[in-house]
N, C-alpha and C positions, 0 to 999 in steps of 0.2 A: 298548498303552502308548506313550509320547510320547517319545522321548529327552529327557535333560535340557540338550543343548544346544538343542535345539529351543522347549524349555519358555523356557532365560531367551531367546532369539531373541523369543520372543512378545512377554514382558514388556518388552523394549528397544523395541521397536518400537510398542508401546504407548504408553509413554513419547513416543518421538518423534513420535507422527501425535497425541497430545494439544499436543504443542509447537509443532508445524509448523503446529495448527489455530489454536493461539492466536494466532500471528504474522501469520497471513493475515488472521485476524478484524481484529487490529487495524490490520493496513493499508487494508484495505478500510474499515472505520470511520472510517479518517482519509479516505480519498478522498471518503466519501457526507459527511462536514465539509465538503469543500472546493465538494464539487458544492450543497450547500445555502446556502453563503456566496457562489454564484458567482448562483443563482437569484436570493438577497437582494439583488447588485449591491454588496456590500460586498465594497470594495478592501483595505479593511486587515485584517480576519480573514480574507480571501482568500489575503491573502498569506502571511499567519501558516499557515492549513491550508494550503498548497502547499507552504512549507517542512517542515511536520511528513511531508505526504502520502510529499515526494523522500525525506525520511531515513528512513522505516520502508521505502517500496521498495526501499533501497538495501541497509537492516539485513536485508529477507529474502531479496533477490537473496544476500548474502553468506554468509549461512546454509546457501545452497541449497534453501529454500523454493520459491521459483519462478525462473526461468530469468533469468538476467541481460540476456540480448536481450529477455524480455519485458516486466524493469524499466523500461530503458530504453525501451521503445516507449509501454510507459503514460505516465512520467513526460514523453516529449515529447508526446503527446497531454493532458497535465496542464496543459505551458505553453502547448500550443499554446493551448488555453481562456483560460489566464487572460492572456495575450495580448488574444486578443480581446475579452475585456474590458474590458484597459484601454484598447485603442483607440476603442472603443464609450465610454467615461467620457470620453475627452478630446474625443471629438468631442461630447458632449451636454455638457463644460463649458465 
């Protein structure tokens, strides 16, 4: 038999690895936004998913979702792209 603090320990943590999953899904869903709009060479939904992409990194850095050194390495890897981008646009306008 289980103890019952063991028993609600499951159901909590239940709870938070469905939470922790949904947070991740939808920042990774904004980043594969951003990486789609970066293929299409649009600057301006580019920059709109770059801004959404930084604020759900930073929403699950805060969380503690994932590690806040590895928000920050993603999200300068993010600009570092769309950077180059717009370097790539101004020089082909």
């Amino acid at each position: 038999m289980i103890n019952k603090s063991a028993e609600k320990r499951e159901r909590q943590n239940a709870v938070r690895r469905m939470r922790n999953r949904a947070a991740k899904s939808t920042m990774r869903t904004a980043i594969k936004k951003f990486d789609a709009a970066l293929v299409a060479g649009d600057v301006t939904s580019a920059s709109a998913a770059l801004d959404l992409s930084l604020k759900l990194l930073d929403s699950t850095a805060s969380k503690g979702v994932i590690h806040s050194r590895t928000a920050d390495r993603k999200k300068s890897r993010l600009h570092a792209r769309f950077n180059k981008m717009n370097a790539q646009a101004a020089v082909q306008a």
